[in-house]
C-alpha positions as CSV (number, residue, x, y, z in Angstrom):
1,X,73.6,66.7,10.9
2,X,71.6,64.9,14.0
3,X,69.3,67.4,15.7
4,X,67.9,65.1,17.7
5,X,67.9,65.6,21.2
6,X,70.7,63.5,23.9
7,X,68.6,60.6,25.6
8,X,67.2,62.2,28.5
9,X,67.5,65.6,27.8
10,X,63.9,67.7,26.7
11,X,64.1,68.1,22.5
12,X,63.7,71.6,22.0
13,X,62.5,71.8,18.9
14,X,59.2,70.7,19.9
15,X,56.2,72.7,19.0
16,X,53.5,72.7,21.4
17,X,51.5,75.8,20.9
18,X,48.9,76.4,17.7
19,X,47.1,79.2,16.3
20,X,43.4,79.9,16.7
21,X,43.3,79.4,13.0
22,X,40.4,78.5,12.8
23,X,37.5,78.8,10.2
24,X,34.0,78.3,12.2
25,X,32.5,74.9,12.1
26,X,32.0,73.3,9.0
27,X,28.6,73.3,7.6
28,X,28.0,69.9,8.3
29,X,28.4,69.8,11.7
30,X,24.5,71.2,12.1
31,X,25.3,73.9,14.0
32,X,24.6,76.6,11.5
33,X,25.3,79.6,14.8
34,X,29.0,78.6,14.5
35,X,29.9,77.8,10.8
36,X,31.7,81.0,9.9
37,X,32.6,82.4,13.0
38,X,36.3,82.2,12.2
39,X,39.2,82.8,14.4
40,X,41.8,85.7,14.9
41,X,44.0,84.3,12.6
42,X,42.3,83.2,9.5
43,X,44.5,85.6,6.8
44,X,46.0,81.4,5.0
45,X,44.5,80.3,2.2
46,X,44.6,83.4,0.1
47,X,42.4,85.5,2.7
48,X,43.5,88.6,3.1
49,X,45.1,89.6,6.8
50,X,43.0,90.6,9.9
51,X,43.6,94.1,11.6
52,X,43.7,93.9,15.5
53,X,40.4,96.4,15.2
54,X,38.6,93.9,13.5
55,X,38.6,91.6,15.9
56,X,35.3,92.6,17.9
57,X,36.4,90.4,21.3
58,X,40.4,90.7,21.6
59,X,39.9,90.0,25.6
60,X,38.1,87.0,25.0
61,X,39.5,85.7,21.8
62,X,42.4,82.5,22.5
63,X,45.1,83.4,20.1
64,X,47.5,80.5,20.9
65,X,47.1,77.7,23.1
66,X,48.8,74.6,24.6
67,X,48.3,72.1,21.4
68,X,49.2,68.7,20.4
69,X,52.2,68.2,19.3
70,X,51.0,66.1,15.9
71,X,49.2,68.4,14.4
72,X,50.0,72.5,12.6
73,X,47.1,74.9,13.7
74,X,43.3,74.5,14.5
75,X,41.9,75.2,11.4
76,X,37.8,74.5,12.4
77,X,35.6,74.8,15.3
78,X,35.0,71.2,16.2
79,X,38.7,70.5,16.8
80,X,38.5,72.5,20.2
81,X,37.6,71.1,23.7
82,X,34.7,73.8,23.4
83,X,32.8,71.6,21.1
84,X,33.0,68.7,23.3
85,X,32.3,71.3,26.4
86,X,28.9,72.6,24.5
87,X,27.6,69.4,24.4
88,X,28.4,68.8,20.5
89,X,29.8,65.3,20.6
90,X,33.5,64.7,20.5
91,X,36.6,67.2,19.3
92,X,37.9,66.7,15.7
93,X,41.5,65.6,15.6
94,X,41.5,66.6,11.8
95,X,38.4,66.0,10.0
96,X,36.8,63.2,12.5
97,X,35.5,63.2,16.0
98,X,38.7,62.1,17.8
99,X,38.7,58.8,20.0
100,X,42.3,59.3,21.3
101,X,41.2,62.7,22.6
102,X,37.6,63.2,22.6
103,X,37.4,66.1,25.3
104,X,40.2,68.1,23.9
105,X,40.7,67.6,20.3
106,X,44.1,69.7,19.2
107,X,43.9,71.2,22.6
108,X,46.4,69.6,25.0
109,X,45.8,69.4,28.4
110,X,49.6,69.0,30.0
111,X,48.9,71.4,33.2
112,X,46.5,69.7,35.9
113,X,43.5,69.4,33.4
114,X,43.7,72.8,31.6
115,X,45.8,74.7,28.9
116,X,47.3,78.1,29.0
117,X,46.0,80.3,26.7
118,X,47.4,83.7,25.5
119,X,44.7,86.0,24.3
120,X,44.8,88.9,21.1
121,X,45.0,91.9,23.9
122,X,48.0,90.3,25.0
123,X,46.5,88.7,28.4
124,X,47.7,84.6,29.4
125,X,45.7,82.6,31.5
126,X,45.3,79.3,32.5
127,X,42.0,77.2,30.8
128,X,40.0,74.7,32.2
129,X,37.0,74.3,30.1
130,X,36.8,76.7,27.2
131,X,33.6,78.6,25.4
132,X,33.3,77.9,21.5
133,X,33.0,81.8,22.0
134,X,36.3,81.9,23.1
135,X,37.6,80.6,19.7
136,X,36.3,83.3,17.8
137,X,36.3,86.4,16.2
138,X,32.7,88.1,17.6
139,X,31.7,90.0,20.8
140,X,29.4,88.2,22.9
141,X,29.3,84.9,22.3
């Protein structure tokens, strides 16, 4: 059976939003402050699930975001537009600095420059330029 959307119509089976499933930077990016510092949803890969409580930041932690549509989840630090934003060098799209994307890596920027965002207490807003802090687990960074 064809799925596929009528010409001219949206497809609807897009998906456009990924989990902050992120791991930390990897150890060879030379930022040892960020390798580790995992995302809320890091419970793949045989780890066991996170509670809500152990999240230290749920107000500033992203949860889901506006993503690219070529890609599953984020699943390390450098692949969000907060490594380009700190000054790092380009976002990952994978495992290598992105040239389609440099600024944004798996972050897609549809809505005048930005991404919405939804956060673990629940909250949306509307993203310009994140903070690697806002990628991961820990209070005040």
């Amino acid at each position: 059976m064809d799925r596929s959307a009528s010409p001219g119509t949206p497809n609807p089976l897009i998906k456009d939003y990924l989990c902050n499933a992120q791991g930390g930077a990897y150890p060879e990016s030379g930022k040892p402050a960020w390798v580790n510092a995992n995302g809320p949803f890091i419970n793949n890969w045989d780890n066991p699930s996170r509670l809500l409580s152990e999240i230290e930041d749920t107000v500033g932690t992203i949860a889901i975001c506006d993503g690219a549509t070529n890609v599953f989840e984020i699943w390390r630090l450098e692949q969000v537009d907060a490594w380009y934003n700190a000054g790092f060098g380009p976002a990952f799209f994978g495992n290598s600095a992105s040239t389609q994307n440099p600024t944004g890596g798996h972050v897609a920027k549809r809505h005048g420059a930005g991404f919405n965002a939804s956060f673990c207490d629940g909250h949306a807003e509307f993203v310009k330029k994140s903070r690697l802090g806002m990628w991961t687990n820990r209070a005040g960074d």
